[in-house]
C-alpha positions as CSV (number, residue, x, y, z in Angstrom):
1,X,-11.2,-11.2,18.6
2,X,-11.4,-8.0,16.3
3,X,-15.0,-6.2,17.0
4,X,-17.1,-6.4,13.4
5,X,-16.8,-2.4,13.1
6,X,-12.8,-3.1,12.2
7,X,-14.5,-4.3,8.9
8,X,-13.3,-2.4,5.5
9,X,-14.3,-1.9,2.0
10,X,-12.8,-1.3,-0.8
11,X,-12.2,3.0,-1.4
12,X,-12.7,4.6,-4.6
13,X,-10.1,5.6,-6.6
14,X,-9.8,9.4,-7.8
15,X,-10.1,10.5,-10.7
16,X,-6.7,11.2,-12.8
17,X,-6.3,14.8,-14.7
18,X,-3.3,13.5,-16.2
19,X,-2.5,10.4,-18.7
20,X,-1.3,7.7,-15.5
21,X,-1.4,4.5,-15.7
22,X,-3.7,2.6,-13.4
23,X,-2.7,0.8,-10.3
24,X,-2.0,-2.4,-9.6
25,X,-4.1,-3.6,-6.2
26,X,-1.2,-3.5,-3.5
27,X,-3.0,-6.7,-2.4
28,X,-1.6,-8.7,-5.3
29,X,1.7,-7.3,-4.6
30,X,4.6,-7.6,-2.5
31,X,6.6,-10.3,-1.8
32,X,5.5,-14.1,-1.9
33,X,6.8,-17.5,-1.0
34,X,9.8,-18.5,-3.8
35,X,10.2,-15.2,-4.7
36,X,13.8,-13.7,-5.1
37,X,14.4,-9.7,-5.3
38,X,16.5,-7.0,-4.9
39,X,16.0,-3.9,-3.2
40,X,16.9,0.0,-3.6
41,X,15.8,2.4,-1.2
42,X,15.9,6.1,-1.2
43,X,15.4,8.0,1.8
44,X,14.3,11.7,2.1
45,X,15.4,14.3,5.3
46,X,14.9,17.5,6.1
47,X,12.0,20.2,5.4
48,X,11.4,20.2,1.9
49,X,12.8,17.3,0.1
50,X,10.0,15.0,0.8
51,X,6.9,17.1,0.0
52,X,5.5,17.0,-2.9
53,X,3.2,20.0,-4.2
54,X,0.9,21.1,-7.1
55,X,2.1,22.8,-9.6
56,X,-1.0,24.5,-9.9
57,X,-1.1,25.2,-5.7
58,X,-1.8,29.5,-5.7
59,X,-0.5,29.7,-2.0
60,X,2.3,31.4,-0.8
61,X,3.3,29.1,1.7
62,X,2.9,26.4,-1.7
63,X,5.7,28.2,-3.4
64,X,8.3,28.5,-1.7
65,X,8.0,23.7,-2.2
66,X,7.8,24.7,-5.9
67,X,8.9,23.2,-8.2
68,X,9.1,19.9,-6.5
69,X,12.1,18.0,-5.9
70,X,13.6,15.0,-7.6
71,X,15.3,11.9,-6.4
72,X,18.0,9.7,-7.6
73,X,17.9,5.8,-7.2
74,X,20.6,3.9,-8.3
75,X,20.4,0.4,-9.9
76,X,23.0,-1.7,-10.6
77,X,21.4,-4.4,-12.6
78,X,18.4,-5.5,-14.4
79,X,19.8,-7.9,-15.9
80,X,16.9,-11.3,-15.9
81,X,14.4,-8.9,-14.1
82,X,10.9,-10.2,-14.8
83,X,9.0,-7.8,-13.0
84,X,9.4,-4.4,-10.7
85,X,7.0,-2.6,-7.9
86,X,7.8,0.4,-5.7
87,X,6.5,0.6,-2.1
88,X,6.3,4.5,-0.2
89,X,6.7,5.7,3.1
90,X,3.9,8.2,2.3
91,X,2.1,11.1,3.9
92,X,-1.3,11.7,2.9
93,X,-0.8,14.7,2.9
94,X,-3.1,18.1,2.9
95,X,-6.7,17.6,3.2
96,X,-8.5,17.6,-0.7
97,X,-5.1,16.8,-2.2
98,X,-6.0,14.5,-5.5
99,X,-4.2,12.4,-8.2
100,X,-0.9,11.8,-6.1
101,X,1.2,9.8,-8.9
102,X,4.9,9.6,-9.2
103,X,7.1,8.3,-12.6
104,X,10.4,7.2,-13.5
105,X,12.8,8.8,-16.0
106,X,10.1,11.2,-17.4
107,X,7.9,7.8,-18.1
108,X,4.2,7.9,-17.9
109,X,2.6,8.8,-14.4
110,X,1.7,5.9,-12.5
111,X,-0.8,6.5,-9.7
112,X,-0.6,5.8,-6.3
113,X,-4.0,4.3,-4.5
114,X,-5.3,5.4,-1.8
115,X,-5.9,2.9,1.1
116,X,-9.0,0.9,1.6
117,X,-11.3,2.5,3.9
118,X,-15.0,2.8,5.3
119,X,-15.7,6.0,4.0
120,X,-19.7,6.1,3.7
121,X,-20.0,9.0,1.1
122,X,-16.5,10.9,1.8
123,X,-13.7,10.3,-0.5
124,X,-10.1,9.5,1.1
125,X,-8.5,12.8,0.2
126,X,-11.0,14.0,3.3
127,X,-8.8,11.7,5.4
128,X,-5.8,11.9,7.2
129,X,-3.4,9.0,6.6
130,X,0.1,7.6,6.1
131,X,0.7,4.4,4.3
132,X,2.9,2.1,2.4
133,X,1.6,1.9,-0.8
134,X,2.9,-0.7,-3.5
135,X,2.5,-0.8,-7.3
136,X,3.7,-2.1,-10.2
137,X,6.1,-0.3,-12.3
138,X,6.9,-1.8,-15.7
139,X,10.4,-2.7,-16.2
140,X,10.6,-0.1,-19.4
141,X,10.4,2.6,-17.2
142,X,14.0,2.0,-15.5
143,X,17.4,1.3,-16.4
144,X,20.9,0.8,-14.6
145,X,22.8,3.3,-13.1
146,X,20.9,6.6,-11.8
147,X,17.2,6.2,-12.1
148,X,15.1,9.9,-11.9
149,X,12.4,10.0,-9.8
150,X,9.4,12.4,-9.4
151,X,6.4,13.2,-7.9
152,X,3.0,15.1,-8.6
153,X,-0.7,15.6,-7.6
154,X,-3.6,18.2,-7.9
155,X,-6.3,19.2,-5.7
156,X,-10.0,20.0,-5.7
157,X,-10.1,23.1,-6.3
158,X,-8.5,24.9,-9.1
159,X,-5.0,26.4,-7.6
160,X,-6.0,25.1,-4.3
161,X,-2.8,23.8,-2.2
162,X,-2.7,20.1,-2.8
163,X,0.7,18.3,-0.7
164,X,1.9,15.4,0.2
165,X,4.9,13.5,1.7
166,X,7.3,10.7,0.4
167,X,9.7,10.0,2.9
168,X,11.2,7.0,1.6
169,X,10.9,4.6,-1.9
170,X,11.8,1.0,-1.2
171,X,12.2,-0.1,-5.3
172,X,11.7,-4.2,-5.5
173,X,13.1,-5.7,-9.0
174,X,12.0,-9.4,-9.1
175,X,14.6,-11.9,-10.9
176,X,13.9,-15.6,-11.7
177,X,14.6,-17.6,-8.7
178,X,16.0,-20.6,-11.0
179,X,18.4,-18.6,-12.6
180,X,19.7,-15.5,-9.4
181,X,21.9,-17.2,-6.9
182,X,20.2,-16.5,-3.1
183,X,20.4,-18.1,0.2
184,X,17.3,-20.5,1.0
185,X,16.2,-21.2,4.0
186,X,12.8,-22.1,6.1
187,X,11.0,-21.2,9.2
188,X,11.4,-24.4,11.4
189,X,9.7,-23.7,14.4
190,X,6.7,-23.5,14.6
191,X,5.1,-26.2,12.0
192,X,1.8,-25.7,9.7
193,X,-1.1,-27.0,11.8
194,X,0.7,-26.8,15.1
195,X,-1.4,-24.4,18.4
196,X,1.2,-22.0,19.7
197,X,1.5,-20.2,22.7
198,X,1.7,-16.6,24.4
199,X,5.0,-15.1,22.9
200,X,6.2,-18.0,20.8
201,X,9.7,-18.1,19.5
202,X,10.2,-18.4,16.0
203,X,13.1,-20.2,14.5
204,X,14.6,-20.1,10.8
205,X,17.2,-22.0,9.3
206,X,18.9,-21.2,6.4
207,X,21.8,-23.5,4.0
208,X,24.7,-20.7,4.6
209,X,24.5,-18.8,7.6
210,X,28.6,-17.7,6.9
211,X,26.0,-15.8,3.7
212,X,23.3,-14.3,5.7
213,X,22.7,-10.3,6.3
214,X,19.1,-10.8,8.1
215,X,16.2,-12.0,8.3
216,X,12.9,-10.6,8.6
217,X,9.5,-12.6,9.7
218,X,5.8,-11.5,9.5
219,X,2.3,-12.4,10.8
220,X,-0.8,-12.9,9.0
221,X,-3.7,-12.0,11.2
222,X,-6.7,-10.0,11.7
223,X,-5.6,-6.8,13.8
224,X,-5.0,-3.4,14.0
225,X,-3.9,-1.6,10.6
226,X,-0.4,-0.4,11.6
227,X,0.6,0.6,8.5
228,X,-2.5,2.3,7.4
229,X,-3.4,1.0,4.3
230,X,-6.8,0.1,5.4
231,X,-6.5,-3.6,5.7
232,X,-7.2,-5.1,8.7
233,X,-6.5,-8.9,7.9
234,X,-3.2,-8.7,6.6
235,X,0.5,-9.5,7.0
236,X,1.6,-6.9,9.7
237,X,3.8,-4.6,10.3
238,X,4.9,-1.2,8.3
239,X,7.8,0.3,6.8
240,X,8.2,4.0,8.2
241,X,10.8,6.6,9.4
242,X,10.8,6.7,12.8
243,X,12.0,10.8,12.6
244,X,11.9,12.4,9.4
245,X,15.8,12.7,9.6
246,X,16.4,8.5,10.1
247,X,16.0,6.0,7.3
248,X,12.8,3.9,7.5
249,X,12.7,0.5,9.0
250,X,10.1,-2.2,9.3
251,X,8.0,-1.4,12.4
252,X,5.3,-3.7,14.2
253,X,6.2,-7.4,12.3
254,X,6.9,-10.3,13.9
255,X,10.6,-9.0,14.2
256,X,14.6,-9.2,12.3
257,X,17.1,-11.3,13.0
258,X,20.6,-10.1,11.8
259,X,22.8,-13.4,12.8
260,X,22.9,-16.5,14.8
261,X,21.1,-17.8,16.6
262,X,18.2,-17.6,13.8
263,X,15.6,-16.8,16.5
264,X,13.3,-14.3,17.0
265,X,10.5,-14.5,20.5
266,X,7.2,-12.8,18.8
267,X,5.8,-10.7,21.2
268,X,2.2,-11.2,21.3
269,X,0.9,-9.1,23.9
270,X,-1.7,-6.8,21.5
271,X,-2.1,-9.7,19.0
272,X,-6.1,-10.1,18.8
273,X,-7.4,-13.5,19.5
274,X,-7.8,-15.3,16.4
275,X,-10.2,-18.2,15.0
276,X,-8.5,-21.4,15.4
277,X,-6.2,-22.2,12.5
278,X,-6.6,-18.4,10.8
279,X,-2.6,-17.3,12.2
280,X,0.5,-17.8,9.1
281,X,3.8,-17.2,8.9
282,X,6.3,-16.0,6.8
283,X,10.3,-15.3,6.8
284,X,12.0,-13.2,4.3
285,X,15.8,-14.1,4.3
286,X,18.8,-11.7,2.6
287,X,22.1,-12.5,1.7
288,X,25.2,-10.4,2.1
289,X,25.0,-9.9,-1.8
290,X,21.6,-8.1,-1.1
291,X,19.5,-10.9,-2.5
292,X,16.2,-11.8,-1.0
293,X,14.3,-14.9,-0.9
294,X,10.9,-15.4,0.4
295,X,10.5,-18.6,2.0
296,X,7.0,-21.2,2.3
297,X,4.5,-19.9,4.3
298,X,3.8,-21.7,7.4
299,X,0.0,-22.0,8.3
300,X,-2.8,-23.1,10.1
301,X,-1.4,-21.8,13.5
302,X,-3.6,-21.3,16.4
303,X,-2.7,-19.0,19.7
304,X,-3.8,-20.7,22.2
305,X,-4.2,-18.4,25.6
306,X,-5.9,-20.6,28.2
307,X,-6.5,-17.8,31.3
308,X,-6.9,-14.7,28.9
309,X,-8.2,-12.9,26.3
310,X,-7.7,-10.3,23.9
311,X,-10.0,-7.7,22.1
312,X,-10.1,-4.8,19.9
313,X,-12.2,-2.3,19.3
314,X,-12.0,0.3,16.8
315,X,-13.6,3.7,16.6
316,X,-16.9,3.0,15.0
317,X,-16.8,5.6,12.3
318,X,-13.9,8.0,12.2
319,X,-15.3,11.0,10.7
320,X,-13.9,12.6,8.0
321,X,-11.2,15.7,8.5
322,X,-10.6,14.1,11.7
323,X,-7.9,16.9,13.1
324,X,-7.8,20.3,14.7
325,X,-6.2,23.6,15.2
326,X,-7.7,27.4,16.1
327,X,-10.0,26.3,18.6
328,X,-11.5,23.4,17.0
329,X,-12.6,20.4,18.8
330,X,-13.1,17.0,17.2
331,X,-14.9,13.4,18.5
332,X,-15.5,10.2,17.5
333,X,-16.6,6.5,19.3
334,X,-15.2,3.9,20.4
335,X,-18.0,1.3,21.6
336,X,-17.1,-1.1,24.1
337,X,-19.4,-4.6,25.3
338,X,-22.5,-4.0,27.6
339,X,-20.5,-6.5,29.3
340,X,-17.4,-5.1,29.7
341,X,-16.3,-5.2,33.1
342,X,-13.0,-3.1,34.8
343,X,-12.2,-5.4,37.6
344,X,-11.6,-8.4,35.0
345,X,-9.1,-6.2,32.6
346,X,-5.3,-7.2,32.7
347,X,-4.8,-4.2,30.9
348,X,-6.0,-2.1,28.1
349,X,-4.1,0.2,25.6
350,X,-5.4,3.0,22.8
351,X,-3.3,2.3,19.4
352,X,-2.9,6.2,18.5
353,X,-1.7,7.4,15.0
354,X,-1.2,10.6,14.4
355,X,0.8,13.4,12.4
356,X,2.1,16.0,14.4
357,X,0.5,15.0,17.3
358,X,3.4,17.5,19.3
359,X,2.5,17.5,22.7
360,X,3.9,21.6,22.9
361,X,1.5,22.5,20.3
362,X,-1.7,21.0,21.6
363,X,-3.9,19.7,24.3
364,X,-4.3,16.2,26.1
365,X,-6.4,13.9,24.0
366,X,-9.4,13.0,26.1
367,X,-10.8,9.7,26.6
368,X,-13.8,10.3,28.7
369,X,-12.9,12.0,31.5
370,X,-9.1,10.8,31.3
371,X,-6.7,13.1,29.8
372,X,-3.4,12.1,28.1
373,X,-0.4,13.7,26.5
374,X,-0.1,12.8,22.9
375,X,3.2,12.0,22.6
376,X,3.7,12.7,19.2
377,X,6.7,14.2,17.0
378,X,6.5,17.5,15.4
379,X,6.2,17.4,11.8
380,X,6.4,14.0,11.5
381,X,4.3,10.4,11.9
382,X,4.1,8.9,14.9
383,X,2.3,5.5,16.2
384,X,2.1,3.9,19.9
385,X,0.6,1.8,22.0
386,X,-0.9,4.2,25.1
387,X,-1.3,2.5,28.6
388,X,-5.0,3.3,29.2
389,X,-6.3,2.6,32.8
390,X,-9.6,0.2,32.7
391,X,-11.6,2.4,35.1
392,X,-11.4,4.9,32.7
393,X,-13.5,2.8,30.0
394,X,-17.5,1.8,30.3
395,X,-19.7,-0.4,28.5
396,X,-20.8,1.2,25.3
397,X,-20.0,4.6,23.9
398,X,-16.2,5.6,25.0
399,X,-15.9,9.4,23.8
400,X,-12.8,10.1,22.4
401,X,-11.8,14.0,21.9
402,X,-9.3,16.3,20.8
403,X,-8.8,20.1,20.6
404,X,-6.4,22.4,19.9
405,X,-5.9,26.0,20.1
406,X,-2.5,26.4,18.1
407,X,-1.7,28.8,14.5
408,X,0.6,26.3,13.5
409,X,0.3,23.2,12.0
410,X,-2.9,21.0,13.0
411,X,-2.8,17.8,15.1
412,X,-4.1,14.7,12.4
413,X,-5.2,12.0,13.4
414,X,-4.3,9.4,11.1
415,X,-6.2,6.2,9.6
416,X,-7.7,4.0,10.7
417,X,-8.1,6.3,13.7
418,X,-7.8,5.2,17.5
419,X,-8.1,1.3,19.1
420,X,-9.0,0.2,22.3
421,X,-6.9,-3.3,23.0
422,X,-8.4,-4.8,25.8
423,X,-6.7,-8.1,27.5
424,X,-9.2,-9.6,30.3
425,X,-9.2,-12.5,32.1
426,X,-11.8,-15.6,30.9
C-alpha cells in the first residue's frame, strides 16, 4: 500500500501581476470516457527555444533568453469544436520564479498552476519540479491555420531572474462525438469487477482496425506521482521528452499499442498494492485521420498477489530548495516500518526525479551509507527506477543525501522528491 506521508493538499496559487485568466483545476480536465478530440503538438529543441524568461530579469546571463521566443501551432479545423485545453511538458524552472502564464494570438494570459503539494508554509516557486500541466483555453482565443504562441512569468524580486521551461504543448480541441466521425472501440479484457493478476494483459477491440493509428491505455491508482503534478491517486503515467532534442512521448502508463494484436501486458512490478476494488481502466483509441475517442472506463479491479507485497514510501517532508551546487549539501527522510525486515525483501527500488542530475557534474547520491551514481541527463529531466540493495535500508529514518561541488548548473531534485518501492514476501 502507499505509506499515509504520500498524502497531498491542495497548493496555493500565486498571485498574478498581470490581467490572466484563472485556471481551470487540471483535475477536471483531460480526456474522459465518450470524449472525441484532436490533437496538435509542438515540440521545442535546443538551448534557448524552450525557456522562457522575465522580461523584467536584470541578469546577464537573463539576457542573452530575451526577448523570449514564440511558437507556431497549426490547426486545421475548428470547425464543431465545443471546447479546447492545452497540456505542457513544463520545467519549473528557476527557484522564486512567479506568475508563469502563456496566451494565444496576443489573447489574454492564462495562468498555468502550479502542482498540488505538501508545502507547510513554503510556496511552490521554492520547489523544484516538472509537470504536465492542463488548462482550459477558450475557443476565441484560436483559429485555423498558424496559431501564435507565447510565454511569460515574473519573479520575487523586482528584476530578479525568473525562468522556466516549455518543452512541448500538446493542444486538445474537443468536437461533439455525435456529429466527428472516430473509431470506437472497448477495453475487453479485463471486465469491471473482475481480480487480476501480477502483469495482466490488457486487450482492446475496436470496429475498424484497417482505421487504427494506436492505442494508448492508463491506470488509475494510488502510486508514485510520475508526472509530478502532485497527485498521487491518479491516472498514471506522464507526457515528457525523454532528451531535450526528441519529441515527448507518454512515459510510465499502462502502455501503446500501434496495431494488431490489440494487446498490451501491463507491467506491474512497482504498482503499490491497492484496496480491493480501488484499480480502473481506461483506453484511448486514434484513428489514421488523427481522431481520438476515449472509451468506458473499466472498474472495480482488484490485483491480487497471493505470495507478495508491495510498498511505498515517500520522503516524509521534502524540504524546500531541495538542490545543490558550490559545496552545498542537502537531506531529507525517508521512514521505513519498525518492522521492516531485509531478509524478507524481493527487491526494493528509489523512484529518483531530477533535473540535471549529470553524473560528471556531481557526486553519488547517498542513501545511508550506500552511494550511487545519479544517472541523470545534463540540462534536461530525467526519472528512473534505481535498483537499491535491501541491506542498505533500516527500520525507521533512511537518510537520503546529496552534494555537489560544481560552478555550473545545480543538481534539482524534482517533486515529489525520492520513493522507496519495497516488494517483500507475506
Amino acid at each position: 500500500m502507499v505509506a499515509r506521508n504520500c498524502a497531498i493538499i491542495a497548493a496555493l496559487v500565486p498571485y498574478l501581476m498581470w490581467s490572466y485568466a484563472a485556471p481551470t483545476q487540471s483535475a477536471e480536465l483531460g480526456p474522459h470516457a465518450g470524449d472525441v478530440y484532436r490533437e496538435y503538438i509542438h515540440h521545442n529543441s535546443g538551448d534557448r527555444a524552450w525557456r522562457v524568461t522575465s522580461p523584467e530579469a536584470r541578469d546577464p546571463g537573463a539576457q542573452k533568453f530575451l526577448p523570449n521566443p514564440t511558437w507556431e501551432l497549426e490547426i486545421d479545423s475548428l470547425e464543431g469544436a465545443v471546447r479546447a485545453e492545452v497540456m505542457l511538458d513544463r520545467w519549473g524552472g528557476h527557484l522564486d520564479t512567479t506568475n508563469p502564464a502563456i496566451r494565444f494570438n496576443k489573447q489574454e494570459w492564462l495562468a498555468l498552476p502550479p502542482p498540488s503539494m505538501t508545502t507547510g508554509v513554503s510556496l511552490p516557486e521554492n520547489y523544484y519540479f516538472q509537470d504536465n500541466p492542463v488548462i482550459a483555453v477558450p475557443l476565441q482565443h484560436l483559429k485555423e491555420g498558424t496559431n501564435i504562441i507565447e510565454g511569460i512569468c515574473g519573479h520575487k524580486k523586482p528584476g530578479g531572474w525568473g525562468q522556466w521551461g516549455l518543452y512541448s504543448l500538446m493542444l486538445r480541441v474537443y468536437f461533439d462525438p455525435t456529429k466527428t466521425p472516430h473509431v470506437k472501440g472497448r477495453i475487453i479484457s479485463p471486465l469491471s469487477e473482475q481480480t487480476i493478476g501480477e502483469n495482466p494483459v490488457i486487450t482492446i477491440a475496436v470496429e475498424r482496425e484497417d482505421q487504427l493509428d494506436r492505442v494508448e491505455v492508463f491506470s488509475w491508482y494510488e502510486g508514485y506521482d510520475e508526472n509530478g503534478d502532485g497527485r498521487f491517486l491518479d491516472w498514471h503515467g506522464g507526457w515528457f521528452q525523454p532528451d531535450r532534442n526528441e519529441p515527448a512521448r507518454w512515459l510510465d502508463h499502462v502502455g501503446t499499442v500501434l496495431e494488431p494484436p490489440l494487446q498490451i501486458t501491463w507491467d506491474t512490478r512497482w504498482v503499490p498494492d491497492q484496496p480491493p476494488g480501488k484499480i480502473r481502466l481506461i483506453a484511448r483509441i486514434c484513428d489514421k485521420s488523427g481522431t481520438w475517442f476515449v472509451t468506458e472506463e473499466v472498474t472495480v479491479l482488484t490485483l491480487h498477489r497471493p505470495n507478495e507485497t508491495v510498498a511505498l514510501h515517500c520522503v516524509r517532508e521534502l524540504p524546500p530548495e531541495f538542490g545543490v551546487r558550490v559545496g552545498q549539501l542537502r537531506s531529507c527522510v525517508i521512514s521505513l516500518p519498525e518492522t521492516y525486515n531485509p531478509e524478507a525483501v524481493v527487491e526494493a527500488g528509489l523512484h529518483y526525479r531530477t533535473w540535471h542530475g549529470w553524473d560528471r557534474h556531481h557526486a553519488p547520491y547517498k542513501l545511508n551509507d550506500y552511494e550511487r551514481l545519479h544517472e541523470g541527463n545534463n540540462h534536461h529531466y530525467h526519472y528512473h527506477i534505481h535498483a537499491i540493495p535491501p541491506q542498505v535500508l533500516r527500520p525507521g529514518n533512511n537518510i537520503f543525501e546529496i552534494f555537489s561541488e560544481t560552478d555550473h548548473h545545480m543538481l534539482e531534485i524534482l517533486w515529489p522528491g525520492p520513493a522507496l518501492i519495497i516488494r517483500a514476501k507475506k
